[in-house]
C-alpha positions as CSV (number, residue, x, y, z in Angstrom):
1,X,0.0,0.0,0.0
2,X,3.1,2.4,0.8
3,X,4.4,2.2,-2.4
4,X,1.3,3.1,-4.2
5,X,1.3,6.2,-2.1
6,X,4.3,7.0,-2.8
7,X,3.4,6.6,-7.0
8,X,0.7,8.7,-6.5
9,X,3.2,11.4,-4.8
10,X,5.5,11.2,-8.0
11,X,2.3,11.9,-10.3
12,X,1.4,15.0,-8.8
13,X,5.0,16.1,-8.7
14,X,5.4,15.1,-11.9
15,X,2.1,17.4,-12.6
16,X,2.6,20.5,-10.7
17,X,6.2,20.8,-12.4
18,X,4.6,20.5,-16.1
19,X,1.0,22.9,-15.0
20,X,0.3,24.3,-18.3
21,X,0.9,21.0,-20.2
22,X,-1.1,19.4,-17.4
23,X,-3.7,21.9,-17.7
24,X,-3.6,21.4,-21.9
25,X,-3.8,17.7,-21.7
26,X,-7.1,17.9,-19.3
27,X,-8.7,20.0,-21.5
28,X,-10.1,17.4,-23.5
29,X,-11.3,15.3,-20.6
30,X,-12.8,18.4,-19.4
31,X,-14.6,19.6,-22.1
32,X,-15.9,16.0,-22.2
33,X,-17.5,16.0,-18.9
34,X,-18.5,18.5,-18.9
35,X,-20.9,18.5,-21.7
36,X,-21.9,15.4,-20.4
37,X,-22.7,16.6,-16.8
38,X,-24.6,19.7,-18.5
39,X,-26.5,17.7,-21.2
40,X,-27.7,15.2,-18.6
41,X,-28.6,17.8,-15.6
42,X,-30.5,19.9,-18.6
43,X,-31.9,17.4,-20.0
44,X,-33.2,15.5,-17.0
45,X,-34.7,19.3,-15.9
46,X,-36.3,19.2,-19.1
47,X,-38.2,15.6,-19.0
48,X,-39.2,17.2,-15.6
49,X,-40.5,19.9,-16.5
50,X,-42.5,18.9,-19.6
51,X,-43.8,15.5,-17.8
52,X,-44.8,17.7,-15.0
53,X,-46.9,19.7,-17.1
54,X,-48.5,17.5,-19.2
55,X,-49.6,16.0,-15.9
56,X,-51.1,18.5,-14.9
57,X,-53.0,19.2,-18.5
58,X,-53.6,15.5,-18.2
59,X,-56.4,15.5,-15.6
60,X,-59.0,13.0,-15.1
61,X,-61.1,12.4,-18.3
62,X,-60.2,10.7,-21.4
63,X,-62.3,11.6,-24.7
64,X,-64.0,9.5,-26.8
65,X,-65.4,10.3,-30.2
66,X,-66.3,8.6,-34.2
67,X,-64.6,8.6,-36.9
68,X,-67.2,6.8,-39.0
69,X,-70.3,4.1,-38.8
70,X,-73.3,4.5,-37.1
71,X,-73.6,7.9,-35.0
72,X,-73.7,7.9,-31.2
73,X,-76.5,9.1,-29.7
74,X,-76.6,10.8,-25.7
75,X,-78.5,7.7,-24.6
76,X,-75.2,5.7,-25.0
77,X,-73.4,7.8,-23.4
78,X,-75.4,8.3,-20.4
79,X,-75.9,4.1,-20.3
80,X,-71.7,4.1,-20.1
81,X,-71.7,6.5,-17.6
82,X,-74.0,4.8,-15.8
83,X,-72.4,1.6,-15.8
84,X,-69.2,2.4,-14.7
85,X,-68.9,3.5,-11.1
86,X,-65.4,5.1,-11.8
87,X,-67.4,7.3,-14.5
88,X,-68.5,10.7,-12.8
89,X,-70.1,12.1,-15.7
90,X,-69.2,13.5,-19.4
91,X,-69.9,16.4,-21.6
92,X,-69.6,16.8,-25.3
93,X,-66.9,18.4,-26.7
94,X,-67.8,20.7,-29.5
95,X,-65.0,23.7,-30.9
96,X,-65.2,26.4,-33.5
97,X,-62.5,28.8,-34.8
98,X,-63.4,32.6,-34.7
99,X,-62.5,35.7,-34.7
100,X,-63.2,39.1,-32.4
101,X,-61.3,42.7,-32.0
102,X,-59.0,43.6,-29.8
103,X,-58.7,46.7,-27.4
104,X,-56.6,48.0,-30.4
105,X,-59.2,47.6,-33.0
106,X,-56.9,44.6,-34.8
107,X,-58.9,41.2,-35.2
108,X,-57.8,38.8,-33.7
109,X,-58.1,35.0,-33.4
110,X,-59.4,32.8,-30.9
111,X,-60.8,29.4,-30.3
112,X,-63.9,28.2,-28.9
113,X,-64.4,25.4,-26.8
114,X,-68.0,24.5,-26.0
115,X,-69.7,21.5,-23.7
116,X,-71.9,21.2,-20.8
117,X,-70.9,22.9,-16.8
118,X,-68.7,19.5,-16.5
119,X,-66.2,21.1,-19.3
120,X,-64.8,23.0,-16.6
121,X,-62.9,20.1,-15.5
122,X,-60.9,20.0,-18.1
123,X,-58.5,22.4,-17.5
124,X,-56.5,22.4,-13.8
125,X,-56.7,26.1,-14.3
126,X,-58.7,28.2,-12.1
127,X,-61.4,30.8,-12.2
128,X,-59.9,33.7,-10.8
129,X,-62.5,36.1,-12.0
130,X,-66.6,35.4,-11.8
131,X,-67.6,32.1,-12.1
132,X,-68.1,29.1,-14.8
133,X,-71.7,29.0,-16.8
134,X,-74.2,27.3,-15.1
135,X,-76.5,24.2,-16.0
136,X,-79.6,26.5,-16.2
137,X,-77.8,28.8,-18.7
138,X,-76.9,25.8,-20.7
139,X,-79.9,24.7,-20.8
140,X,-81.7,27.9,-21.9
141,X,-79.0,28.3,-24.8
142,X,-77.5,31.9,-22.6
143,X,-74.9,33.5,-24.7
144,X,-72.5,33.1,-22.0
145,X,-68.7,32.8,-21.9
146,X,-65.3,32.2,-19.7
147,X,-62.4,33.6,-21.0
148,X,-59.0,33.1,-20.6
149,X,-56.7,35.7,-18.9
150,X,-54.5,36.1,-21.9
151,X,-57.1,36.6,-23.9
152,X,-59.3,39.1,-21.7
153,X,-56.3,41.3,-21.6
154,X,-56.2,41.8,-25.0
155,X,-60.0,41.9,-26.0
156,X,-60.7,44.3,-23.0
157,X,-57.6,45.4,-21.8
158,X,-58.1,44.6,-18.4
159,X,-57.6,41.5,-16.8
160,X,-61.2,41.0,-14.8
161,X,-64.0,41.9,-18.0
162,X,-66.7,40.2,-16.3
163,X,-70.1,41.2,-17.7
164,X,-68.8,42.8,-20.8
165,X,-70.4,41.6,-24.0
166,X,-67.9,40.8,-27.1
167,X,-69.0,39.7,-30.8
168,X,-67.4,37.3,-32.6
169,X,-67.7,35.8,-36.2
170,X,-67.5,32.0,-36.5
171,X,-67.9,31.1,-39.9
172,X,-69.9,34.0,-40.1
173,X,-72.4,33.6,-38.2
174,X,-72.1,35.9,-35.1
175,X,-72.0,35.0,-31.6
176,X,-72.8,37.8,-29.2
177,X,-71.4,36.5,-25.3
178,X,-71.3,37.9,-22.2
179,X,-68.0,37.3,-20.3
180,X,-69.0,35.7,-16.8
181,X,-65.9,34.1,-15.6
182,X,-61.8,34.7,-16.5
183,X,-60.1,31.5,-16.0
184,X,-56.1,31.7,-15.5
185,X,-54.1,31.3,-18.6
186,X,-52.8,27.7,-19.5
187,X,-48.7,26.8,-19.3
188,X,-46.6,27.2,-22.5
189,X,-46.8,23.6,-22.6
190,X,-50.7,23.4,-22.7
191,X,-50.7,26.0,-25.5
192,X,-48.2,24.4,-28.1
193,X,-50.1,21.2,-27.2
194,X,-53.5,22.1,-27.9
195,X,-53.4,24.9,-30.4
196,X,-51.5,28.1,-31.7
197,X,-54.1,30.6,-30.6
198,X,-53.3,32.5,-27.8
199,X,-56.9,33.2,-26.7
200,X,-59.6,30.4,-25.6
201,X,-63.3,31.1,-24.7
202,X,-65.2,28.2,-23.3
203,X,-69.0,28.1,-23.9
204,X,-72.4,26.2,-23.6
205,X,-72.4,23.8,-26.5
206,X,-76.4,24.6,-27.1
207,X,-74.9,27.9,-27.9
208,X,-73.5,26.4,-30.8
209,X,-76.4,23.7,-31.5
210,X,-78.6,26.3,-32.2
211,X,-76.4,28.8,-33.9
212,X,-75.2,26.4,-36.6
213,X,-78.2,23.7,-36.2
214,X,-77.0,20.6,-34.9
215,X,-78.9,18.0,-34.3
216,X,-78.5,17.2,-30.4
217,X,-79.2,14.1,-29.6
218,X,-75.6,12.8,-31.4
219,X,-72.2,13.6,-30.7
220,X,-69.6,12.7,-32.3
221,X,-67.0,13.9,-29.5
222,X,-67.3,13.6,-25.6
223,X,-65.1,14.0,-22.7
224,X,-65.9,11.3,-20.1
225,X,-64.3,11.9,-16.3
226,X,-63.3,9.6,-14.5
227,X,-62.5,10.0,-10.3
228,X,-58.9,9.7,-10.9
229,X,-56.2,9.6,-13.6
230,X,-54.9,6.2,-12.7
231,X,-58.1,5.0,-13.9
232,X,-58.0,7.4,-16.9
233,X,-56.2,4.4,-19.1
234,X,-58.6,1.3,-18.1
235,X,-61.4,3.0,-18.5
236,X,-61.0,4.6,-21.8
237,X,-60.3,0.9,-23.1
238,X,-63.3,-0.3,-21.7
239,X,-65.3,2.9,-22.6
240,X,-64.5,2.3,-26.3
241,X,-65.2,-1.9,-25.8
242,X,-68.6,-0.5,-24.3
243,X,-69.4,1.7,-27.2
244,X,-68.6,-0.3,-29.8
245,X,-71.1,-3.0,-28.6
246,X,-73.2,-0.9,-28.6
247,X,-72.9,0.7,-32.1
248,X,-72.1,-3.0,-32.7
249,X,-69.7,-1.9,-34.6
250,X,-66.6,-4.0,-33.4
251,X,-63.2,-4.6,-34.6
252,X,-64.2,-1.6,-37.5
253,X,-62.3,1.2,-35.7
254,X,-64.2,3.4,-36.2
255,X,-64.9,3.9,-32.5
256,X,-61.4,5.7,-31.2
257,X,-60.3,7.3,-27.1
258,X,-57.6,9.0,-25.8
259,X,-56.1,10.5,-22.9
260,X,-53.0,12.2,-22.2
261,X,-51.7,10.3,-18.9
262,X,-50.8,7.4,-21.2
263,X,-48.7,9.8,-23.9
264,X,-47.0,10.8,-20.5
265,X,-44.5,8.4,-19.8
266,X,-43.8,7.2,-23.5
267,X,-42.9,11.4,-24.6
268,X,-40.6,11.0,-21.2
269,X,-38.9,8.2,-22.5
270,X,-38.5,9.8,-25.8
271,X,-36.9,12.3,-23.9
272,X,-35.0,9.9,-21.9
273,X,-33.7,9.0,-25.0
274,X,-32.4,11.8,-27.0
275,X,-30.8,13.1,-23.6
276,X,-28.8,9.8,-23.7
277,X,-28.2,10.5,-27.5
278,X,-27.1,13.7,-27.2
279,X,-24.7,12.2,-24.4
280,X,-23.2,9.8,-26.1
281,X,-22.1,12.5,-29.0
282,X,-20.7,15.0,-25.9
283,X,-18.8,12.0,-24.3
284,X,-16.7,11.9,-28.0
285,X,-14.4,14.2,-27.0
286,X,-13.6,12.0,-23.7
287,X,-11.4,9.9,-26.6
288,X,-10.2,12.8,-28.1
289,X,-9.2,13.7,-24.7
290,X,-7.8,10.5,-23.9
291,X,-5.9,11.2,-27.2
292,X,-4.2,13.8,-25.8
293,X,-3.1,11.9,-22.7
294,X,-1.5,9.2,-24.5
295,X,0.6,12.1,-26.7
296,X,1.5,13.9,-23.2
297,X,2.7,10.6,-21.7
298,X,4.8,9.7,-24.7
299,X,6.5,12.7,-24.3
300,X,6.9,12.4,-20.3
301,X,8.8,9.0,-21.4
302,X,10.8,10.1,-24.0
303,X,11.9,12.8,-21.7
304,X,12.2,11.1,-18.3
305,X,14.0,8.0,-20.2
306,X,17.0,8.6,-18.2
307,X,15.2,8.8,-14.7
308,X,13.5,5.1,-16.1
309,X,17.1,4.2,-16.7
310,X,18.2,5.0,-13.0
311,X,15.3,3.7,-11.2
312,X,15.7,0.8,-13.4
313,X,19.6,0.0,-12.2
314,X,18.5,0.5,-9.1
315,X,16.2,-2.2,-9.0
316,X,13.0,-1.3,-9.7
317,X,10.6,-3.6,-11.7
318,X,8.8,-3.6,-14.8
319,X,5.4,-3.7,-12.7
320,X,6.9,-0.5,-11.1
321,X,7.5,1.9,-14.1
322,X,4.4,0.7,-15.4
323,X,1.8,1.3,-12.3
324,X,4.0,5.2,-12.1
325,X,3.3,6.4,-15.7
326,X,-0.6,4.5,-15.1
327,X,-1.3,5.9,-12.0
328,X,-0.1,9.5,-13.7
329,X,-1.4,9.3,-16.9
330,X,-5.2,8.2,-14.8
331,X,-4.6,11.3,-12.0
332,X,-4.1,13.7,-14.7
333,X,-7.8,12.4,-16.7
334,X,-9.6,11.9,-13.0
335,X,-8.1,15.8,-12.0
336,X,-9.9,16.5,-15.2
337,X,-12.7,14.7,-15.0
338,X,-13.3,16.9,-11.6
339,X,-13.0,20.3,-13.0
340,X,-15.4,19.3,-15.7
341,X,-18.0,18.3,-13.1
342,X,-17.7,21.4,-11.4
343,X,-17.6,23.1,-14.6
344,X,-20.7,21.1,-16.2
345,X,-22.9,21.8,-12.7
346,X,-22.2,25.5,-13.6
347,X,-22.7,26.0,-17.0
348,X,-26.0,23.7,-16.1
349,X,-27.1,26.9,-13.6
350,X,-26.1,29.0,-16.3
351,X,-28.7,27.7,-18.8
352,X,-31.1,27.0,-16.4
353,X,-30.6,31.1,-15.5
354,X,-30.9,32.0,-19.1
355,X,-34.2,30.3,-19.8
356,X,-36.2,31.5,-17.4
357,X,-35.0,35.0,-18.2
358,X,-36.0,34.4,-21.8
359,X,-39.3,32.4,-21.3
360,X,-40.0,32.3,-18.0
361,X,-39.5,29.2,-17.2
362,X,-38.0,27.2,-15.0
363,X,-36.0,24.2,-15.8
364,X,-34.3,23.3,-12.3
365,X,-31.2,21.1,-13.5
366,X,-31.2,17.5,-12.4
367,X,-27.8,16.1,-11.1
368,X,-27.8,12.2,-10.5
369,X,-25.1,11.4,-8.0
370,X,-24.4,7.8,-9.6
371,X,-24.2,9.0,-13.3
372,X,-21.6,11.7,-12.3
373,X,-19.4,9.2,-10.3
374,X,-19.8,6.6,-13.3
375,X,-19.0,9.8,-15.8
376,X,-15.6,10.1,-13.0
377,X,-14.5,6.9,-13.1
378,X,-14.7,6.8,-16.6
379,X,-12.8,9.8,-17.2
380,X,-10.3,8.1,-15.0
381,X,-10.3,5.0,-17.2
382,X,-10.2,7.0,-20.1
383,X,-6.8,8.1,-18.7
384,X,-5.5,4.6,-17.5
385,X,-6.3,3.0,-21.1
386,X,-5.1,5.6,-23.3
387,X,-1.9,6.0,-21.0
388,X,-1.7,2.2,-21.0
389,X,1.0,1.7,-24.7
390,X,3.5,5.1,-22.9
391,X,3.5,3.1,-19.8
392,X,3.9,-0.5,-20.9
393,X,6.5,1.3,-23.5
394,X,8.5,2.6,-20.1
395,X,8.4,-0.3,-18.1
396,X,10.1,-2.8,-21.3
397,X,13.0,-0.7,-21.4
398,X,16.5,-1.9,-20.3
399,X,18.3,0.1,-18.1
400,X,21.2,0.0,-20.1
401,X,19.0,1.1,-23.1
402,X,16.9,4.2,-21.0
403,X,20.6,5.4,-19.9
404,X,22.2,5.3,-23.2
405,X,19.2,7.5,-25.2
């Protein structure tokens, strides 16, 4: 053990007297970690981030709708709801496009969500101004509306607008609503998800019904809730089973569900995935690094030839030159591999800084303890093999042979 101690003495002596070609030669191993360390931290922060918001879009409902066949009546819907004790209830889901004017007098574009009070539970935002239309006013057809915050900011200018009327064209026909409730505005996430447009109204579905003439009693689009998302995935399965007995209209797919908790962890994996990717083309430069520690250590022989000669008559072994030039060549790659850690955890701040300046959003960097040892050790082994053909190339030579050149 002592005289493993005493070769890891001579490597750093050996370093600290060559500093700027020390520092040179880690450059590569650093660099290398520490893209690594920062790709990993960012990109773990990342899957995070997104998984935690779609989980929070996800809620508990999964919708259900046609693509063809026979047409599906509210009767079946209501018999599936009533069947299933984990069903608490549905609501069509009916949207529009459209168009109103701004504040400013520009026109601008919005989209319209429509369904029964239950729509409400859609969206995990809340109502932070007024209140959500009621059963009674969407049963009586009321020209009602809820507005997001984004939107009622730059309709009305103000944030609360609650009991102003606004006109809008939808397909031209004109739909004159009364803002009774300003829900919050939707995450980043929720809004390159589910649409462009920056504004959302929600309103009674008759609304529509009657102002384009829809016959009622079908729909070809419902959201059915469930009383928790872990549910969300069995029960969309047996919803569409359900449905298409009933339609008797199995194995035709036309009869389709889907809900977001299941997308959830596959788009994290996919995630997963390119962060690992994206690793793997960082960690390249590890070998280019490792490069540059077998050029610095073919050097350190050539010039240190004589001092292999003496030690050499002296009586040291082959064994012993070799573990000196391995233990060296794998202290100057694990010194490296260090500093890039350190350097990696802040560039990884440094990002995570700049993009919730720019977006406002915030990506806290992930830093997995294990991973970063592993990305350690194999900076160190990095080292060891690429210093492996100097230091086997010092320990064969003769002492005669090292003292001569």
């Amino acid at each position: 053990m002592g005289i493993f101690l005493d070769y890891w003495k001579m490597a750093f002596f050996n370093i600290r007297a060559n500093k700027v070609r020390a520092f040179l030669t880690m450059l590569g191993i650093i660099i290398g970690v520490s893209s690594v360390v920062t790709v990993m931290s960012i990109g773990n922060g990342v899957r995070n981030y997104i998984s935690g918001s779609l989980s929070s879009i996800a809620g508990s409902y999964f919708e259900l709708y046609i693509t063809g066949g026979k047409p599906l009546s509210r009767d079946v819907v209501e018999n599936l709801v009533s069947k299933y004790d984990e069903i608490t209830g549905y609501t069509e889901n009916l949207s529009a496009n459209g168009t109103v004017k701004g504040v400013k007098k520009e026109v601008l574009s919005l989209n319209i969500e429509s369904g029964s009070p239950m729509l409400e539970k859609k969206s995990p935002a809340e109502i932070i101004y007024g209140r959500y239309f009621t059963a009674d006013e969407y049963d009586n057809c009321a020209g009602v509306c809820v507005i997001d915050q984004n939107g009622a900011s730059e309709i009305f200018g103000t944030d609360d607008p609650v009991g102003k009327m606004m006109n809008i064209d939808a397909y031209g026909r004109e739909l004159s609503l009364k803002v009774v409730g300003v829900r919050k505005s939707g995450s980043s996430i929720e809004a390159l998800l589910f649409g462009g447009n920056n504004i959302k109204i929600e309103i009674p579905s008759t609304v529509l019904y009657e102002t384009f003439s829809i016959d009622s009693e079908y729909v070809a689009d419902v959201m059915v809730f469930v009383d928790s998302p872990d549910v969300a995935s069995e029960m969309s399965i047996k919803g569409r089973r359900y449905v298409e007995a009933a339609l008797d209209e199995r194995g035709l797919d036309f009869v389709k569900t889907y809900e977001l908790n299941s997308g959830i962890s596959s788009f994290s994996s996919i995630l997963t995935g390119i962060t690992v990717f994206i690793m793997m083309v960082a960690a390249i430069s590890l070998f280019v690094g490792g490069v540059g520690v077998m050029n610095i250590m073919l050097v350190s022989v050539t010039e240190r030839t004589r001092e292999i000669g003496i030690r050499k008559s002296l009586g040291a072994g082959t064994s012993s030159i070799l573990w000196q030039f391995l233990i060296e060549s794998g202290l100057i790659s694990l010194t490296g591999g260090i500093i890039g850690i350190l350097s990696g955890y802040g560039v990884s701040l440094i990002v995570s800084a700049i993009i919730k300046g720019a977006g406002d959003v915030m990506i806290l960097p992930e830093f997995n303890v294990i991973l970063i040892l592993a990305v350690s050790a194999f900076s160190m082994g990095i080292g060891i093999f690429f210093g492996w053909y100097p230091a086997k190339k010092a320990a064969k030579m003769t002492p005669i042979e090292a003292l001569r050149a």
